[in-house]
Structures are given as C-alpha cells and as structure tokens.
PyMOL Python script that loads the backbone (N, CA, C, O; Angstrom):
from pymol import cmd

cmd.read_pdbstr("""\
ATOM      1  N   UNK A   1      73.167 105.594 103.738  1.00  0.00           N
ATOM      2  CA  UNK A   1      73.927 104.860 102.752  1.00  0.00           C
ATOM      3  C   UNK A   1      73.158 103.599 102.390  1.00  0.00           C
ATOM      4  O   UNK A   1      72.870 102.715 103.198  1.00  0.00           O
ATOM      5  N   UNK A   2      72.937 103.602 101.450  1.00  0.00           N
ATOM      6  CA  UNK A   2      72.303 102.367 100.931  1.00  0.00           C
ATOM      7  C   UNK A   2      73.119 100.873  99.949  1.00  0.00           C
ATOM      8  O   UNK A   2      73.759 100.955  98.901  1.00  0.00           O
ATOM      9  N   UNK A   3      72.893 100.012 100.504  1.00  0.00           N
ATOM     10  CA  UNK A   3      73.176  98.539  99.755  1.00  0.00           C
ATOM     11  C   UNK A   3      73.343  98.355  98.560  1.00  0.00           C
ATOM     12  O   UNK A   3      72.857  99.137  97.743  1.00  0.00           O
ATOM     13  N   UNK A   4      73.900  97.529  98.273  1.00  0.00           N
ATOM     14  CA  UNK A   4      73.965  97.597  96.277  1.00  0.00           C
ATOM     15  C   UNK A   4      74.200  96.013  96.362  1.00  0.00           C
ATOM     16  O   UNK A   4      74.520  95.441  95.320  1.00  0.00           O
ATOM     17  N   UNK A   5      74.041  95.175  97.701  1.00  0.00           N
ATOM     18  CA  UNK A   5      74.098  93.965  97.563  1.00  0.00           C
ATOM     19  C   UNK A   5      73.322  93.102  97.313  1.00  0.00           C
ATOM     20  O   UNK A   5      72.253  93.262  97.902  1.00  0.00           O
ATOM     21  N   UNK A   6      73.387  92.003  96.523  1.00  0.00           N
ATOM     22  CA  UNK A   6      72.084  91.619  95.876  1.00  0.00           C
ATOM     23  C   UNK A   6      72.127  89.989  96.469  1.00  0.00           C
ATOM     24  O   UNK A   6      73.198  89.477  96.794  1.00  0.00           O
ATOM     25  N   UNK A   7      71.345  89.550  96.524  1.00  0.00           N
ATOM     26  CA  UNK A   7      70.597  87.894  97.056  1.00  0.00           C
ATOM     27  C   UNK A   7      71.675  86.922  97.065  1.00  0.00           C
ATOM     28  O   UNK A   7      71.593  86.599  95.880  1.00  0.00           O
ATOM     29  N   UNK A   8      72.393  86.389  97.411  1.00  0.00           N
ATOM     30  CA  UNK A   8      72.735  84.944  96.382  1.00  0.00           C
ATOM     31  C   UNK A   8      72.457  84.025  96.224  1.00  0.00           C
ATOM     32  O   UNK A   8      71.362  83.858  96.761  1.00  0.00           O
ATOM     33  N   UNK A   9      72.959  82.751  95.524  1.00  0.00           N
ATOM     34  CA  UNK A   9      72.321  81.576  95.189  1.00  0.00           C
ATOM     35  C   UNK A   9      71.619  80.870  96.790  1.00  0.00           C
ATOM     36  O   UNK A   9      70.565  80.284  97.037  1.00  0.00           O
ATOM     37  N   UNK A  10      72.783  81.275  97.622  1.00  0.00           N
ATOM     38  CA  UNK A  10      72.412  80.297  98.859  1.00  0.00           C
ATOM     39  C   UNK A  10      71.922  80.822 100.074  1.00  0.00           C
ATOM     40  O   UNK A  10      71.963  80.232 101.154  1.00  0.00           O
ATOM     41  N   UNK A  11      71.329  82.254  99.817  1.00  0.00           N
ATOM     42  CA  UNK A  11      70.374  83.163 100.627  1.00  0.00           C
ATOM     43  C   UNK A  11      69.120  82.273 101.049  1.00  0.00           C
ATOM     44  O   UNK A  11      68.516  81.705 100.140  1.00  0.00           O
ATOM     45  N   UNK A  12      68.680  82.109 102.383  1.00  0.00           N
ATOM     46  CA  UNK A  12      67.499  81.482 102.628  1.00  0.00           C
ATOM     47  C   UNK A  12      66.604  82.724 103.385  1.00  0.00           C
ATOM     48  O   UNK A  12      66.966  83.318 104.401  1.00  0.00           O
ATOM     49  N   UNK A  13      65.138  83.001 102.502  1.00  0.00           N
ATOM     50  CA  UNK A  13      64.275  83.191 103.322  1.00  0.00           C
ATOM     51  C   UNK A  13      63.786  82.910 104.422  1.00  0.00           C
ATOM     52  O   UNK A  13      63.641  81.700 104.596  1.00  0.00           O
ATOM     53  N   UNK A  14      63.503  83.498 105.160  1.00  0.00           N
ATOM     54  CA  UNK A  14      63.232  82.842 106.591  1.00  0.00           C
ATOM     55  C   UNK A  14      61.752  82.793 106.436  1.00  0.00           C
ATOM     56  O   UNK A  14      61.301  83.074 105.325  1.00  0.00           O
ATOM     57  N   UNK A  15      60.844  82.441 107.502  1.00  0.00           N
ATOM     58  CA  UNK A  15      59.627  82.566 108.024  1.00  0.00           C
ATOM     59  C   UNK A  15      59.058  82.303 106.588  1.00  0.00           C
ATOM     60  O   UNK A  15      58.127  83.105 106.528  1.00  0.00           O
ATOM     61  N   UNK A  16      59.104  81.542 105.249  1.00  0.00           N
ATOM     62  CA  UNK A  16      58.003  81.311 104.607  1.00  0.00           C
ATOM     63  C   UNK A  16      57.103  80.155 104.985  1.00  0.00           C
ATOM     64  O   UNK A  16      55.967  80.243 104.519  1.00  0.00           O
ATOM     65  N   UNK A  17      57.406  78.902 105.857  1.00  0.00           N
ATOM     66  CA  UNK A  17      56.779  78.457 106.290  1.00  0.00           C
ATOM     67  C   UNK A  17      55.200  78.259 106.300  1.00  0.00           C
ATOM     68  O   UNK A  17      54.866  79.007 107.219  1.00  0.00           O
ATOM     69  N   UNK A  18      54.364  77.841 105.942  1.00  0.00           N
ATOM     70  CA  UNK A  18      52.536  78.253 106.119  1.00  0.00           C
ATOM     71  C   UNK A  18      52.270  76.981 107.286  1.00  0.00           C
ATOM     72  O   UNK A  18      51.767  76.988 108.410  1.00  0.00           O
ATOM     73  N   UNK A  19      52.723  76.163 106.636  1.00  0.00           N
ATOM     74  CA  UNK A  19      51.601  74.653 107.379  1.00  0.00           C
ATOM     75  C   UNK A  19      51.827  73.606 106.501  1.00  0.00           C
ATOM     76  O   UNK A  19      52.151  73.800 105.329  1.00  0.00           O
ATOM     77  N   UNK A  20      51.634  72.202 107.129  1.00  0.00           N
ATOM     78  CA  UNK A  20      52.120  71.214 106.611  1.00  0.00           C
ATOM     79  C   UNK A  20      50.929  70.340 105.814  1.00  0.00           C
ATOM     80  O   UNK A  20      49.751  70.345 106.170  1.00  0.00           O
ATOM     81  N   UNK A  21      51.525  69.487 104.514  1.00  0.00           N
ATOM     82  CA  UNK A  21      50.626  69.084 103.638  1.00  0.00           C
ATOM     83  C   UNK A  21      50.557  68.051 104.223  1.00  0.00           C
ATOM     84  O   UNK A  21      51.183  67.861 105.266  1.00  0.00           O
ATOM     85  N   UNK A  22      49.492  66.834 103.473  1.00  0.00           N
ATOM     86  CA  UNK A  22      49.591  65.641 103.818  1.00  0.00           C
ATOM     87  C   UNK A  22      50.654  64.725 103.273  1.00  0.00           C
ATOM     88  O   UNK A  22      50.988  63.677 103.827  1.00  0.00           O
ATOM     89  N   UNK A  23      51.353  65.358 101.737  1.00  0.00           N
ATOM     90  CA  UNK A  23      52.712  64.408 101.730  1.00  0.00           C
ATOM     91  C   UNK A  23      53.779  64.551 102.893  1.00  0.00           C
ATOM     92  O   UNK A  23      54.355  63.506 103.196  1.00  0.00           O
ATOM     93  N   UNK A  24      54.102  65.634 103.546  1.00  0.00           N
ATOM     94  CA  UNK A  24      54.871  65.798 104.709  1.00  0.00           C
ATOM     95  C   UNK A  24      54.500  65.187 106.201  1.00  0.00           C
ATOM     96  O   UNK A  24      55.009  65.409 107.300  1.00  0.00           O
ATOM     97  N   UNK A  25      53.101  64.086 105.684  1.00  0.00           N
ATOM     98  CA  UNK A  25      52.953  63.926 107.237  1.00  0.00           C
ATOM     99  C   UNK A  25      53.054  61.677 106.689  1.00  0.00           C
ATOM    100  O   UNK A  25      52.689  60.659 107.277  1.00  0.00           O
ATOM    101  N   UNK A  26      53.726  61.943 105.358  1.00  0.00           N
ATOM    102  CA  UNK A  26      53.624  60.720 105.311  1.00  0.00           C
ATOM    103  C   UNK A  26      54.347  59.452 105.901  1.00  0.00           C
ATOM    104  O   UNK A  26      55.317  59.509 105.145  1.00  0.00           O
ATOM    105  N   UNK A  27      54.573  58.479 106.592  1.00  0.00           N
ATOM    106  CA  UNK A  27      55.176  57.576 107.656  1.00  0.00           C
ATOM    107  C   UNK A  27      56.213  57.305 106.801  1.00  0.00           C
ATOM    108  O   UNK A  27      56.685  56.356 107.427  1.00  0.00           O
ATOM    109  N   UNK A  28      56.823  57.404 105.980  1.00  0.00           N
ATOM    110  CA  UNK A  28      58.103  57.099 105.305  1.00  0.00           C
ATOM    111  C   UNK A  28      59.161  58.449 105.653  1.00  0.00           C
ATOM    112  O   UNK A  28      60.385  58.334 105.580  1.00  0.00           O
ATOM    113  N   UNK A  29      58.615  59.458 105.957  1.00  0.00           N
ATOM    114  CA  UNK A  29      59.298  60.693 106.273  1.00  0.00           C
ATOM    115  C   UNK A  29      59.256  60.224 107.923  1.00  0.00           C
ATOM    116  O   UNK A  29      59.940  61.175 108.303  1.00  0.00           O
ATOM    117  N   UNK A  30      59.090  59.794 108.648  1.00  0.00           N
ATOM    118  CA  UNK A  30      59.026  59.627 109.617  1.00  0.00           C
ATOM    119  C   UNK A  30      60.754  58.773 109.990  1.00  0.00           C
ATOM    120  O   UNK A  30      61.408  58.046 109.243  1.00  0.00           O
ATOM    121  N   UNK A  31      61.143  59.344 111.761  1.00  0.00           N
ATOM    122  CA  UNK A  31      61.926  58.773 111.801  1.00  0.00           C
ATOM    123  C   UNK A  31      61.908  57.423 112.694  1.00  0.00           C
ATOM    124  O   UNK A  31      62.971  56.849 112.931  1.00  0.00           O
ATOM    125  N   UNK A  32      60.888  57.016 113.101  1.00  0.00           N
ATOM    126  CA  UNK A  32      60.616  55.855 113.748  1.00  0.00           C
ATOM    127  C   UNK A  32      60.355  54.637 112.374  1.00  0.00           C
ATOM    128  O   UNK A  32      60.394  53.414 112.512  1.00  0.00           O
ATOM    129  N   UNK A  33      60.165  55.179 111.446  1.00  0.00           N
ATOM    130  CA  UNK A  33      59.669  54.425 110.310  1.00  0.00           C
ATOM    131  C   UNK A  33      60.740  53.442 110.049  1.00  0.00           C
ATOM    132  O   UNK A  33      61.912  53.816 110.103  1.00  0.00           O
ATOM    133  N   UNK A  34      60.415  52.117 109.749  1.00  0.00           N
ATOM    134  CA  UNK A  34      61.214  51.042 109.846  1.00  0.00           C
ATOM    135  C   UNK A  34      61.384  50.493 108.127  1.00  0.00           C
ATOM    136  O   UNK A  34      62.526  50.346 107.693  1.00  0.00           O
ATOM    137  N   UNK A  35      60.418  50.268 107.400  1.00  0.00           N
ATOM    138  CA  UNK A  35      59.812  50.332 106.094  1.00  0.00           C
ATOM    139  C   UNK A  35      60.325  48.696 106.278  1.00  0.00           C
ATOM    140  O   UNK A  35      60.875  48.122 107.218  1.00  0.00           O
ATOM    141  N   UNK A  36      59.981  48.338 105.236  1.00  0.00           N
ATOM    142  CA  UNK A  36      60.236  46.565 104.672  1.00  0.00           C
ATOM    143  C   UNK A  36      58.706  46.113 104.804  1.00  0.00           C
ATOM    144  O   UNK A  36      58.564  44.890 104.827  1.00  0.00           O
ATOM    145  N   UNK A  37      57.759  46.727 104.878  1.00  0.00           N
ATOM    146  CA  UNK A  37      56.579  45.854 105.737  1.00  0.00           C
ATOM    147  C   UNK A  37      56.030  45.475 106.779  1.00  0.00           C
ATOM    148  O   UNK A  37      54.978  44.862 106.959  1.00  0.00           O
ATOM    149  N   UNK A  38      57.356  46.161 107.991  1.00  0.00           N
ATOM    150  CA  UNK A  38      57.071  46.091 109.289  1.00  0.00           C
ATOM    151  C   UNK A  38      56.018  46.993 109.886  1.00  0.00           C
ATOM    152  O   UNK A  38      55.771  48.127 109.478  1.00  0.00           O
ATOM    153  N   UNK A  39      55.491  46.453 110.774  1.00  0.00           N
ATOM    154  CA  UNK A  39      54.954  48.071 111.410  1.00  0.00           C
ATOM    155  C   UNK A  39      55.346  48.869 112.069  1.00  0.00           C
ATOM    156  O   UNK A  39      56.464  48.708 112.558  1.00  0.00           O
ATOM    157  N   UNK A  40      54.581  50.082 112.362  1.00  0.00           N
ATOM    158  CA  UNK A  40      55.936  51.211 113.158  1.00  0.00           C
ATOM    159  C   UNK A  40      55.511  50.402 114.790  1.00  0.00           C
ATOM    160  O   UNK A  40      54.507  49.849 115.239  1.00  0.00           O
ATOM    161  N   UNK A  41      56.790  50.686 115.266  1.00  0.00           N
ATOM    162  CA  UNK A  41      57.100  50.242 116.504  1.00  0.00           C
ATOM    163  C   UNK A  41      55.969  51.076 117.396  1.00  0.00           C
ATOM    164  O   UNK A  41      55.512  50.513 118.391  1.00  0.00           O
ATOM    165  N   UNK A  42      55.701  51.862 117.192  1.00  0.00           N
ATOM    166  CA  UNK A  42      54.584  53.286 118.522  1.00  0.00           C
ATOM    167  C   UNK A  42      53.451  52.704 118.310  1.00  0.00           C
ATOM    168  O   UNK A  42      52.933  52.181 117.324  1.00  0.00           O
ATOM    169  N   UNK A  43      53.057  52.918 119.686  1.00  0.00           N
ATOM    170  CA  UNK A  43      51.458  52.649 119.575  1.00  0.00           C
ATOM    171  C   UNK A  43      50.139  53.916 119.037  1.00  0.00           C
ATOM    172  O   UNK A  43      48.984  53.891 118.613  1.00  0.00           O
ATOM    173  N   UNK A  44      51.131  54.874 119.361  1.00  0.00           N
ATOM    174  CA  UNK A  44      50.736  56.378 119.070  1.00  0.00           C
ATOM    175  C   UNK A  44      51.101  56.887 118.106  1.00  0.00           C
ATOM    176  O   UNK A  44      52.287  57.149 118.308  1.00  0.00           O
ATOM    177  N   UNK A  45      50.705  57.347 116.726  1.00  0.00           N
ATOM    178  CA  UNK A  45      51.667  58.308 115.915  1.00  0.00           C
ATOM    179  C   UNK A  45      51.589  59.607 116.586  1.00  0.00           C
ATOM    180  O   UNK A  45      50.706  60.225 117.180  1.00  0.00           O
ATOM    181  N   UNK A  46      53.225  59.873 116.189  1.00  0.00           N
ATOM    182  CA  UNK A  46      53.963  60.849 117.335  1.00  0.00           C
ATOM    183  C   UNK A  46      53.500  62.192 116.483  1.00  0.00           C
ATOM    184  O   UNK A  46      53.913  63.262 116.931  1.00  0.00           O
ATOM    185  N   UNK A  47      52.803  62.220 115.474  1.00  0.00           N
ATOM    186  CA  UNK A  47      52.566  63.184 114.791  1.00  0.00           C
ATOM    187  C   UNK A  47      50.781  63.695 114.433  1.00  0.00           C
ATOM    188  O   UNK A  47      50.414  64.589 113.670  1.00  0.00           O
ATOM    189  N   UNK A  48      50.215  63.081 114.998  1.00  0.00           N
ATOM    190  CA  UNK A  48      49.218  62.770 114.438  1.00  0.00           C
ATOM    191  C   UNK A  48      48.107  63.947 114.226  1.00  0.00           C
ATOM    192  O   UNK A  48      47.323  64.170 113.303  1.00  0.00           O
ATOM    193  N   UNK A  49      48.423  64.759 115.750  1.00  0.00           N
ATOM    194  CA  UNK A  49      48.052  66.211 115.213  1.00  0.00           C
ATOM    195  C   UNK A  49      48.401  66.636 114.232  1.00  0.00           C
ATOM    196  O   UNK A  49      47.471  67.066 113.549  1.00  0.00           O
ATOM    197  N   UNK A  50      49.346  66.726 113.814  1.00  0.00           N
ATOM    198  CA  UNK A  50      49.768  67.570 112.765  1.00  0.00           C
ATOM    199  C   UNK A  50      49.053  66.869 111.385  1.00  0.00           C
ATOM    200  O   UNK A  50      48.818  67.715 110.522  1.00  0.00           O
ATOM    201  N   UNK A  51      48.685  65.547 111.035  1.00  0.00           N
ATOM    202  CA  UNK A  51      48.731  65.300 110.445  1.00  0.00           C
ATOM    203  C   UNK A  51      46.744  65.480 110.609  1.00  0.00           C
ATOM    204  O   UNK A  51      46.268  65.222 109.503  1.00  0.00           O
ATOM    205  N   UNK A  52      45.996  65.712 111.294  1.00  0.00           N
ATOM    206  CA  UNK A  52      44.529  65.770 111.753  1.00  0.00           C
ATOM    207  C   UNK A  52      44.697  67.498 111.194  1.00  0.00           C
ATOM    208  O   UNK A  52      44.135  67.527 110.099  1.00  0.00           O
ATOM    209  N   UNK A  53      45.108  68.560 111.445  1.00  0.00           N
ATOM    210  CA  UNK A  53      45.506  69.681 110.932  1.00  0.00           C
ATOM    211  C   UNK A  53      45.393  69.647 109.348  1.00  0.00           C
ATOM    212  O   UNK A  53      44.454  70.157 108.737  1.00  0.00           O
ATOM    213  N   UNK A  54      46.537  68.938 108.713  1.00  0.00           N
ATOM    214  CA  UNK A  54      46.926  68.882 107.434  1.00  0.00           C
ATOM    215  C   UNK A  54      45.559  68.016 106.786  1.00  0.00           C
ATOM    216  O   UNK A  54      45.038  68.610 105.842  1.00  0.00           O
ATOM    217  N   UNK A  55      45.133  67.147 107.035  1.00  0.00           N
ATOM    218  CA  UNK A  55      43.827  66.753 106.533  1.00  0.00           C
ATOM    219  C   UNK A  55      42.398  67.897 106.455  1.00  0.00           C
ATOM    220  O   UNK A  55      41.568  67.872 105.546  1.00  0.00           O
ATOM    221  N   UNK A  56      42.375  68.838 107.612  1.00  0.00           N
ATOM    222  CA  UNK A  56      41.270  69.385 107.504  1.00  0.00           C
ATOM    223  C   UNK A  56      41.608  70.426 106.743  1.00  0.00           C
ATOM    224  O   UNK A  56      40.774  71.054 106.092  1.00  0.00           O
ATOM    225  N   UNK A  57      43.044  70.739 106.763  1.00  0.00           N
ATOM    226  CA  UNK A  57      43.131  72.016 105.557  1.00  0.00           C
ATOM    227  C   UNK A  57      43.007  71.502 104.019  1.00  0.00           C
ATOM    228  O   UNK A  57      42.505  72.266 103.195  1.00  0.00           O
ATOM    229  N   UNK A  58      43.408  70.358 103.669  1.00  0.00           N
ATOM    230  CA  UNK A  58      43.010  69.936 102.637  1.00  0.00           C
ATOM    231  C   UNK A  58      41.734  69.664 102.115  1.00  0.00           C
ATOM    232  O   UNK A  58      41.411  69.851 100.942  1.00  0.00           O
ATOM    233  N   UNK A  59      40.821  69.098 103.247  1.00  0.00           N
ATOM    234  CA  UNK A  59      39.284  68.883 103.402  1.00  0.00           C
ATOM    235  C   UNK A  59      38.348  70.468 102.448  1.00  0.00           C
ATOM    236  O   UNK A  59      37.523  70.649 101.553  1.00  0.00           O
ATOM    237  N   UNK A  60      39.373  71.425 103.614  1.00  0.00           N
ATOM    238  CA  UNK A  60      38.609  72.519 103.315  1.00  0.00           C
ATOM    239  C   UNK A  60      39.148  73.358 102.212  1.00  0.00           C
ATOM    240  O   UNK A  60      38.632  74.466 102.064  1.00  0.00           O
ATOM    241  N   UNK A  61      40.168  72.972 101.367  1.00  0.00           N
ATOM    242  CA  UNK A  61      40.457  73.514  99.940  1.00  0.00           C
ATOM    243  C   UNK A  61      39.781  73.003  98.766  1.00  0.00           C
ATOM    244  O   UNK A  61      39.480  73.438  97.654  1.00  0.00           O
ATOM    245  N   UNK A  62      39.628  71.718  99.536  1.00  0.00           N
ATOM    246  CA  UNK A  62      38.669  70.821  98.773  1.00  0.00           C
ATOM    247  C   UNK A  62      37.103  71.472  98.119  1.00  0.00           C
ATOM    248  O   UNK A  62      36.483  71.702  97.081  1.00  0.00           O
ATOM    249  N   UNK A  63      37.054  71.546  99.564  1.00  0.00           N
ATOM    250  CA  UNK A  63      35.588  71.976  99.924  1.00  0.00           C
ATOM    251  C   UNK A  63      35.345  73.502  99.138  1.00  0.00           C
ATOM    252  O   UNK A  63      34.320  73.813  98.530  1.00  0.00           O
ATOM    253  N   UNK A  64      36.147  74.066  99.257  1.00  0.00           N
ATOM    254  CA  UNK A  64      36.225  75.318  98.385  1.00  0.00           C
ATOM    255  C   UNK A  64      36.124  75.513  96.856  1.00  0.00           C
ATOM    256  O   UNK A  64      35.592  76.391  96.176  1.00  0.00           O
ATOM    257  N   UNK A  65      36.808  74.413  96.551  1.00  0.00           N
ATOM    258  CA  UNK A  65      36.941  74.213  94.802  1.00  0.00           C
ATOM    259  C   UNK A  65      35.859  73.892  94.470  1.00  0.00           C
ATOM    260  O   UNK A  65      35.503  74.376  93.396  1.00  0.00           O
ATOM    261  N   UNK A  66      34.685  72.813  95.306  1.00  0.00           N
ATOM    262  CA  UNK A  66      33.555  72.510  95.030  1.00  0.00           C
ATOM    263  C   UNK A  66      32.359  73.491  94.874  1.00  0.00           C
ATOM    264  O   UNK A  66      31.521  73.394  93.977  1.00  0.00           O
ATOM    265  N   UNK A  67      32.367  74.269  95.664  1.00  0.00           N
ATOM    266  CA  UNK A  67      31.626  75.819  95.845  1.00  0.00           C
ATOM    267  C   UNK A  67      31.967  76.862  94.683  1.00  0.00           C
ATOM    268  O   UNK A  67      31.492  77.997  94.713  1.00  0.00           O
TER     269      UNK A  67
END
""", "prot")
cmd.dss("prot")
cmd.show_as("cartoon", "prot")
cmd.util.cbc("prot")
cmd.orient("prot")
C-alpha cells in the first residue's frame, strides 16, 4: 500500500547539515558574547576548532576558484 501523503509546510529534513561557514562561527552568535565593546570573558574561544575547520574550507574554495 502506498502513501498519497505529501510534505508540509513544517516538515524538516533531517541530516542536511554539511559543515559550518565562517558567518556561523562569528562571536556575536556566540553565547558567552557580551557585545557593547567588551571583551569576551574566556581566555580560550570555546569554538575555535570549528572555526580553524571553517576557515580552511573556505581557504580551499577559494583556492579552487583561482585554478
């Protein structure tokens, strides 16, 4: 027996996910982020892999368009 039900507005795909850009690794998205001019309270950004990741994939799309 087959379905005849179709998507709706508020159906979420799962797993499209790829990897994160560098606007998503920006310190205003952050929740330690204080903003006014202060600095962030960490001595560490708590993200920073992710954000060393998101730079080299950009590096290397870069790098691709140039080629």
């Amino acid at each position: 027996m087959t379905s005849n039900h179709k998507r709706g507005v508020s159906t979420r795909i799962q797993n499209r996910f790829k990897h994160w850009s560098m606007e998503d690794c920006d310190c205003t998205h952050c929740k330690h982020y204080t903003g006014k001019g202060k600095p962030c309270p960490l001595e560490k950004c708590c993200i920073s892999d992710i954000k060393k990741e998101a730079i080299r994939r950009e590096a290397d799309a870069h790098q691709a368009l140039i080629i």
